[in-house]
C-alpha positions as CSV (number, residue, x, y, z in Angstrom):
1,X,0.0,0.0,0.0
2,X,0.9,3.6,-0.5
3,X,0.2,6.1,1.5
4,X,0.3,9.8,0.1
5,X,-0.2,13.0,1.7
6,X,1.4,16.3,3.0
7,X,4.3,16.6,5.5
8,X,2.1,16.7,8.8
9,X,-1.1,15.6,7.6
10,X,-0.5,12.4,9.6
11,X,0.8,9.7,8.1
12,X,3.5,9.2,10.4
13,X,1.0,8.2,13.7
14,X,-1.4,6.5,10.7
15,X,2.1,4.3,10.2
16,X,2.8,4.1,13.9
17,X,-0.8,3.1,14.8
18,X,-0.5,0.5,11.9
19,X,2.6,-0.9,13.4
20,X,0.9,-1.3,17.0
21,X,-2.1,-3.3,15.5
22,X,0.3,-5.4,13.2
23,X,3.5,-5.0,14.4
24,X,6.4,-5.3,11.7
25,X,9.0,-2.5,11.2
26,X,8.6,1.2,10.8
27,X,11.4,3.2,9.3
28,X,11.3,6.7,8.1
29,X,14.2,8.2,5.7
30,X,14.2,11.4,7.7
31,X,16.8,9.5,9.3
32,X,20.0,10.1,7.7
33,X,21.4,7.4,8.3
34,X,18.6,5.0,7.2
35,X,18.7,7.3,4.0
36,X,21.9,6.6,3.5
37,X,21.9,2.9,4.1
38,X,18.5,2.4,1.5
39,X,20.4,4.8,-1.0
40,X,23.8,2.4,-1.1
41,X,22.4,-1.0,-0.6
42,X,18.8,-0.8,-1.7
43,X,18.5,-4.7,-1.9
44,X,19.8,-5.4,1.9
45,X,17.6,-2.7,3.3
46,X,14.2,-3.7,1.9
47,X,15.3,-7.6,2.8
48,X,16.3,-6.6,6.8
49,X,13.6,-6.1,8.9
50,X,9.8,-8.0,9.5
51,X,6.7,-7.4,7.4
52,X,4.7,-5.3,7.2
53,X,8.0,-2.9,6.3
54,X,6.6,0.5,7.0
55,X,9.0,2.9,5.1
56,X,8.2,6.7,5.6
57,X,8.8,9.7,3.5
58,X,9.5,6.4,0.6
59,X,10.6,9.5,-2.3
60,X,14.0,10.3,-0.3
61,X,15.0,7.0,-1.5
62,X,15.5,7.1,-5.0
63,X,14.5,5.4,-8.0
64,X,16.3,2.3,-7.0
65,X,15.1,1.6,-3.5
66,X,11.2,1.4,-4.9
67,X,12.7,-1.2,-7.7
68,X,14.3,-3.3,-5.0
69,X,10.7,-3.4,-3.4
70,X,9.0,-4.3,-6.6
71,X,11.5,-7.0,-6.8
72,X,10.7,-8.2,-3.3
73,X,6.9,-8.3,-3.9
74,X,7.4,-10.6,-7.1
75,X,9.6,-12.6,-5.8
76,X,6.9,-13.2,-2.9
77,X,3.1,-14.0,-3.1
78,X,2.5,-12.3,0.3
79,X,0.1,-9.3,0.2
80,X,0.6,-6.5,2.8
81,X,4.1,-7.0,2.8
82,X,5.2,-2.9,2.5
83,X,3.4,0.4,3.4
84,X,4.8,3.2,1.9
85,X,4.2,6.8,3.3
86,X,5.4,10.2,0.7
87,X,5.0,13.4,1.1
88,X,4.7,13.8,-2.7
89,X,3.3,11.9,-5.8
90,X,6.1,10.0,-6.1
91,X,4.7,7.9,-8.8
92,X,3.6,10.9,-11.1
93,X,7.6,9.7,-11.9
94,X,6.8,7.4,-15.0
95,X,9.0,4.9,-14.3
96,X,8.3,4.4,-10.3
97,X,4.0,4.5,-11.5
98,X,5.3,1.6,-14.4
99,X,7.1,-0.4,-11.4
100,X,4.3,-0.4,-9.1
101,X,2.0,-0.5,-11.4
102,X,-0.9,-3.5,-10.7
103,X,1.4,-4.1,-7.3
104,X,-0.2,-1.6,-4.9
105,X,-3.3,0.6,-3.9
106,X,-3.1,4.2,-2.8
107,X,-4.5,6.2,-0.1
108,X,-4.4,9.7,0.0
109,X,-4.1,11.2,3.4
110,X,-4.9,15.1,4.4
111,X,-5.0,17.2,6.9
112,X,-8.3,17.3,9.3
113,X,-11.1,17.3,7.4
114,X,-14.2,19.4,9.5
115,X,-16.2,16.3,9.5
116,X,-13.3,14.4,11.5
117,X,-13.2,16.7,14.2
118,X,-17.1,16.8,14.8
119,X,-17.4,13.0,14.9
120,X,-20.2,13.0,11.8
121,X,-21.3,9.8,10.2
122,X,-22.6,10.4,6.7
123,X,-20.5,12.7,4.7
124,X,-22.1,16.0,3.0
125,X,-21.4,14.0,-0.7
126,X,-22.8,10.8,0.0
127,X,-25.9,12.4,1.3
128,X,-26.1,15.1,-1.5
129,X,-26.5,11.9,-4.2
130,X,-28.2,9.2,-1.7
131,X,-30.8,11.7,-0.3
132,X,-30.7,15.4,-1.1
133,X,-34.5,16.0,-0.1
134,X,-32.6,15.1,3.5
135,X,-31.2,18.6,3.6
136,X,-34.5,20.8,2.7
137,X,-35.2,21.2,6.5
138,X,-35.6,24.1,9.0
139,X,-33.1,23.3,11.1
140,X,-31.0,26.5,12.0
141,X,-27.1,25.8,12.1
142,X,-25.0,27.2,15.5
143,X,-22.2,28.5,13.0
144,X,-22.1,32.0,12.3
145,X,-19.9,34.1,9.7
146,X,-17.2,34.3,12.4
147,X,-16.9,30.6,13.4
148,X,-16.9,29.9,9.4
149,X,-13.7,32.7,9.7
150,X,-11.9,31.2,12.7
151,X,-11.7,27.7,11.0
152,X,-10.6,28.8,7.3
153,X,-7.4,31.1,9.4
154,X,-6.6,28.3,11.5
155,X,-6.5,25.5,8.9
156,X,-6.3,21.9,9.2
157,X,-2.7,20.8,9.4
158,X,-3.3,18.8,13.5
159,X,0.3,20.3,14.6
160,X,-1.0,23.7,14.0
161,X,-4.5,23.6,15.1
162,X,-3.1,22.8,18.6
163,X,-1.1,26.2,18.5
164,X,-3.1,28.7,20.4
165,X,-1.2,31.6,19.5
166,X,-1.3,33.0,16.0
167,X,2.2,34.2,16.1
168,X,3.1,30.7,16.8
169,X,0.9,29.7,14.1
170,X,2.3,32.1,11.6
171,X,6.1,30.8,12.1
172,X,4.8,26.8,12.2
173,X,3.5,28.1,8.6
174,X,6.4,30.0,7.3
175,X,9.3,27.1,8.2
176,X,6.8,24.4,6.8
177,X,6.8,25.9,3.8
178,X,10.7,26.8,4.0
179,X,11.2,23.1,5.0
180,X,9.8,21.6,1.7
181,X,10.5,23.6,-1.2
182,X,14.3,23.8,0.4
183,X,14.1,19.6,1.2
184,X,11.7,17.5,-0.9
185,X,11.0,19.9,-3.8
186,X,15.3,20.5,-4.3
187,X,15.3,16.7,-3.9
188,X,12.8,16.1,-5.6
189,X,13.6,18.3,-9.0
190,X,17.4,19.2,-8.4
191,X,16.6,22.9,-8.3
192,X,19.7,25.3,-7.5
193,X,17.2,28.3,-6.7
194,X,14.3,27.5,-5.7
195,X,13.3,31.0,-4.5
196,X,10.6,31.2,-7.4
197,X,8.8,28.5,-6.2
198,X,7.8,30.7,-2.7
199,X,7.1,33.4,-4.8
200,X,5.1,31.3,-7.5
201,X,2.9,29.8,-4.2
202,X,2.2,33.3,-2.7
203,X,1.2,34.3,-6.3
204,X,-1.4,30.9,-6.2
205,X,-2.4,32.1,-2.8
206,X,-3.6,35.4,-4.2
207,X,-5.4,33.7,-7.4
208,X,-6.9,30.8,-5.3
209,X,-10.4,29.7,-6.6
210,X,-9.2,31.0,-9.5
211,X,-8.1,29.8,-13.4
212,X,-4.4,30.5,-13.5
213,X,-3.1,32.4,-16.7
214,X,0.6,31.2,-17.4
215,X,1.7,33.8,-19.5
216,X,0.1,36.5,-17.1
217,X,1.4,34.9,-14.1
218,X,5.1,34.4,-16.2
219,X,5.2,37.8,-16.8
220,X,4.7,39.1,-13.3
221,X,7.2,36.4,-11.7
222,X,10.0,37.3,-14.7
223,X,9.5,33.3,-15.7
224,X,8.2,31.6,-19.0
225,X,5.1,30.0,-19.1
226,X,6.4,26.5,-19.9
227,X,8.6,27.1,-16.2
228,X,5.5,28.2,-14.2
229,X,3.5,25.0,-15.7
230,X,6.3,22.9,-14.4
231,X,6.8,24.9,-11.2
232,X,3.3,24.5,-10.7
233,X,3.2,21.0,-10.9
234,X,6.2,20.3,-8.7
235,X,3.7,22.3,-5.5
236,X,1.1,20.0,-6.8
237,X,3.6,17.2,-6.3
238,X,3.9,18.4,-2.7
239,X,0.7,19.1,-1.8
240,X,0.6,22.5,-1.7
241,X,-1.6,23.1,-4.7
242,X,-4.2,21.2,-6.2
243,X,-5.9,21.8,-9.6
244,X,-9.7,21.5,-10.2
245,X,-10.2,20.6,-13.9
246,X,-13.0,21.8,-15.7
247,X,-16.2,19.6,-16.4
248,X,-17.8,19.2,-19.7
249,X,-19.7,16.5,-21.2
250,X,-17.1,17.0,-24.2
251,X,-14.1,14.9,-22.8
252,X,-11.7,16.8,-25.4
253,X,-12.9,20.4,-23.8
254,X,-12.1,19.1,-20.3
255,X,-8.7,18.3,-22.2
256,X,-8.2,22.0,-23.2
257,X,-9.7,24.4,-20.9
258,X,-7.9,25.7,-17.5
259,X,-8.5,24.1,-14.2
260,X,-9.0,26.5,-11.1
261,X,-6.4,26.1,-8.7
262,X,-6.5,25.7,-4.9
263,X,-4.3,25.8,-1.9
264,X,-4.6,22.7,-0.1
265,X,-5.2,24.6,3.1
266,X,-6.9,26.9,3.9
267,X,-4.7,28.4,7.1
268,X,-2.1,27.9,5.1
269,X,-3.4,31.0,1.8
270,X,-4.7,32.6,4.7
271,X,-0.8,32.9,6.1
272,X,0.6,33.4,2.8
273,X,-1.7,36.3,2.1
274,X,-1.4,37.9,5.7
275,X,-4.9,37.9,7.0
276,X,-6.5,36.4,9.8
277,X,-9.9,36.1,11.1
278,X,-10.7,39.0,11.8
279,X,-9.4,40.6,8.6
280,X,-12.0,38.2,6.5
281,X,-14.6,39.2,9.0
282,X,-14.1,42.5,7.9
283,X,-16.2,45.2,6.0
284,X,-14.1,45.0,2.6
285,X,-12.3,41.6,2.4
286,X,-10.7,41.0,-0.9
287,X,-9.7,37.6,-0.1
288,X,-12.9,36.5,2.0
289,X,-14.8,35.2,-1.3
290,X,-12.5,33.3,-2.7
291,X,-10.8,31.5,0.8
292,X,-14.6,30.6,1.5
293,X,-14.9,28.8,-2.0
294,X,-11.1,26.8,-1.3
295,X,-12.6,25.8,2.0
296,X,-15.6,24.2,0.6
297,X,-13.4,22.7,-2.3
298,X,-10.7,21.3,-0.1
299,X,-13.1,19.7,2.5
300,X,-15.0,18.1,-0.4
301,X,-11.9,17.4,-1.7
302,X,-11.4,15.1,1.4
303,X,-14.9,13.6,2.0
304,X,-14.4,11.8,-1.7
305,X,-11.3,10.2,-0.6
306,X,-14.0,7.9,1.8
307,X,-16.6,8.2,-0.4
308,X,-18.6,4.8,-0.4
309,X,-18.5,5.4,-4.4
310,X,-16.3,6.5,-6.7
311,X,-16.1,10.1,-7.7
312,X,-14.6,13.0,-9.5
313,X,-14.3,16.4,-8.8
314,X,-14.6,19.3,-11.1
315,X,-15.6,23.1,-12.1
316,X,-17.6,24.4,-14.6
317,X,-17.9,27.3,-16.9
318,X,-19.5,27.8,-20.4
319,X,-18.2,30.8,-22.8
320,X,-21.7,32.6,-22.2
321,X,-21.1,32.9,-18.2
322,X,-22.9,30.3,-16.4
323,X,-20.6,28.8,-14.3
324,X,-20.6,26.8,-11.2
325,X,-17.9,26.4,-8.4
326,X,-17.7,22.6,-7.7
327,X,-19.1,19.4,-9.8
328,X,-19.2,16.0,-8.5
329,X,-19.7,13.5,-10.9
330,X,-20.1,9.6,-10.6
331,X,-19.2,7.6,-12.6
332,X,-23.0,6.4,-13.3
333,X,-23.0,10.3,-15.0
334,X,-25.2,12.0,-12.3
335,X,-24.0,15.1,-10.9
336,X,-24.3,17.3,-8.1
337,X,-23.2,20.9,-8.4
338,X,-22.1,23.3,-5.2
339,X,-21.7,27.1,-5.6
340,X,-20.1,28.7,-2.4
341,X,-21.2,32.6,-1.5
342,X,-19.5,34.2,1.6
343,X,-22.6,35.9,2.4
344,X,-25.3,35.9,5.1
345,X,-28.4,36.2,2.4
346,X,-28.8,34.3,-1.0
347,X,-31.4,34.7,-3.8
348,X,-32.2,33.3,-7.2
349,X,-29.2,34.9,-9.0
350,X,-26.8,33.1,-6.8
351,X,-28.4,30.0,-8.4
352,X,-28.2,30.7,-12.2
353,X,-25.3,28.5,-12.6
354,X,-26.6,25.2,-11.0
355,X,-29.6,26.2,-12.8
356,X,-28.8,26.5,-16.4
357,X,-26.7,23.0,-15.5
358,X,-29.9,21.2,-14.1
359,X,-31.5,22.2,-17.5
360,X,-29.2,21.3,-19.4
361,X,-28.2,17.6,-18.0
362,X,-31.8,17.0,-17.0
363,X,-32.9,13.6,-15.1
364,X,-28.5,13.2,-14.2
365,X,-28.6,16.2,-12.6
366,X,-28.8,14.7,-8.8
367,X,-29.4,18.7,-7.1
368,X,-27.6,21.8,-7.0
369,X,-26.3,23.4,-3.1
370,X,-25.6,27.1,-2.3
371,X,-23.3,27.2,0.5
372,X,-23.3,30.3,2.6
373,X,-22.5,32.0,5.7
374,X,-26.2,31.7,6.8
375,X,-27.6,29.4,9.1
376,X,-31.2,28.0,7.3
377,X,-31.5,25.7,5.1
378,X,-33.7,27.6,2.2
379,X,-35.6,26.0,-1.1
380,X,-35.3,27.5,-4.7
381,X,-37.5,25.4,-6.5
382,X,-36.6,22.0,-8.6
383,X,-33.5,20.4,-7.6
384,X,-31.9,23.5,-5.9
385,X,-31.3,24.3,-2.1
386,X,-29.6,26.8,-0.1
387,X,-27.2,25.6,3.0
388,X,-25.3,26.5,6.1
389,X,-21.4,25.9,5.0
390,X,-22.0,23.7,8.4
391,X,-24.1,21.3,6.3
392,X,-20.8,19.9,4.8
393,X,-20.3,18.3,8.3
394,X,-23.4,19.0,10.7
395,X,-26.7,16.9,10.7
């Protein structure tokens, strides 16, 4: 098994916890030494130790330490022999995805998701395709605007959510970000300078929610285009970005049209763009709208990874306007589209969007959720229904 995820999201006490059910061996190539002893005898490593072998942060290995695995798990029938723990997609490397290929499953692991910490059963997805009339209640939610701001500026990484002062918070943020563009990303991509790359993520942080232009965002870092896509990608690789690529019944459109991009957490933009609670709670916000729409997004984003069914996440937006934030799709074709407002009121404009794509998809159009700072639940006619952002994790 592999299990992938951002430094401190916790796969390290998942591996632990693993280990004290199981037993076997952990090892984590933080350790220098252990580094250096998979990195000059790949074959003797992988062979010394009892199964399950637990290997953490498996990318500081090398190319060769993953093939001396695969060779160990042909030569052996054995399932469950290795867990492998990265802190970035190591197998987006073609040649690792090709070795493992058919030989392992993957689990993604995030920081907190919302509906962790509150203990809740059913997630918000499997409920919004199982039994949307479910939500169409009059049930007022105890979150208000400010709780909504509090959790977006605190984020969801578990080692800074126990930090009580934001000043501690703030310098957690700013040496995790030091730590892996200076140690997994110049690892990772044999970068000299990888300065760029904190500017390129700050530059994200401001255009989160948002469809990146290359050339635009080239231009103002002094960088070509082709340099930002692959720059891009490596914080993707990392888990500091993810991309949200654009729905269309038209597979080749999907193909050629921009994905919005997203920081993976919200406390994290909210650091990287210096504002905290009380500056989204504030009369003129620029960054308010679009930190509430990668909140919804990444806690979605984490209640499909435990989804019961299979599903893919998207956005969507038509040349004449209509656009909606979020599209889940199964892969039966029904859909369920989410639109995020940071506003205490909604009204029938807010809905055009899931609207004009309920007419257009018809009976696999599942129902269409505005999510907003509110607390009632509110009814907009066929298929469309106004929510608490609390819904996403609150019964």
């Amino acid at each position: 098994m592999i299990v992938n995820g951002p430094r401190q999201s916790g796969k390290t006490t998942l591996l632990r916890q693993l280990q004290a059910c199981r037993g076997g061996t952990y090892l984590t190539l933080d350790d220098a030494s252990l580094r250096a002893a998979a990195q000059a005898d790949p074959e003797v490593f992988v062979a010394d130790g009892s199964r399950p072998m637990m290997v953490d942060e498996i990318q500081r290995g090398g190319d060769d330490l993953v093939l001396a695995i695969k060779a160990s798990v042909d030569a052996s029938p054995s399932r469950g022999q290795f867990v492998l723990a990265g802190s970035t997609r190591f197998l987006a490397t073609p040649s690792l995805s090709e070795s493992l290929a058919g030989r392992a499953s993957i689990a993604e692991v995030w920081p907190f998701a919302q509906q962790e910490l509150v203990g809740g059963d059913t997630s918000f997805l499997t409920r919004a395709f199982e039994d949307p009339e479910s939500f169409r209640t009059t049930q007022h939610s105890a979150y208000g605007r400010a709780d909504y701001f509090d959790l977006i500026a605190r984020g969801f990484y578990p080692e800074a959510m126990a930090m009580r002062s934001e000043l501690a918070r703030d310098e957690w943020y700013t040496a995790y970000v030091q730590s892996i563009i200076d140690t997994d990303i110049r690892e990772m991509a044999r970068l000299d300078e990888p300065s760029s790359l904190g500017r390129l993520l700050r530059l994200v942080a401001a255009s989160t929610a948002q469809e990146l232009n290359f050339v635009k965002t080239g231009s103002d870092l002094g960088l070509h285009r082709t340099t930002v896509n692959r720059y891009l990608g490596l914080l993707e690789t990392v888990f500091l970005v993810q991309s949200l690529p654009p729905w269309s019944r038209n597979l080749n459109a999907r193909a050629v049209r921009r994905p919005k991009v997203h920081i993976t957490d919200t406390g994290l933009a909210a650091h990287l763009l210096s504002v905290d609670a009380e500056g989204l709670g504030a009369r003129v916000s620029p960054a308010r709208g679009a930190l509430v729409e990668t909140f919804i997004v990444n806690e979605l984003t984490k209640q499909a990874t435990w989804s019961p069914f299979r599903l893919n996440l998207f956005h969507w937006r038509v040349s004449q306007g209509a656009e909606v934030d979020l599209v889940a799709e199964r892969t039966n074709g029904r859909v369920v589209g989410v639109e995020a407002k940071a506003t205490d009121a909604v009204g029938p404009d807010d809905f055009k969007g899931l609207s004009t794509l309920r007419d257009s998809l018809g009976d696999q159009f599942v129902h269409g959720f505005v999510l907003y700072t509110g607390r009632r639940s509110l009814a907009f006619g066929d298929r469309l229904t106004a929510l608490p952002i609390s819904a996403l994790w609150d019964r």
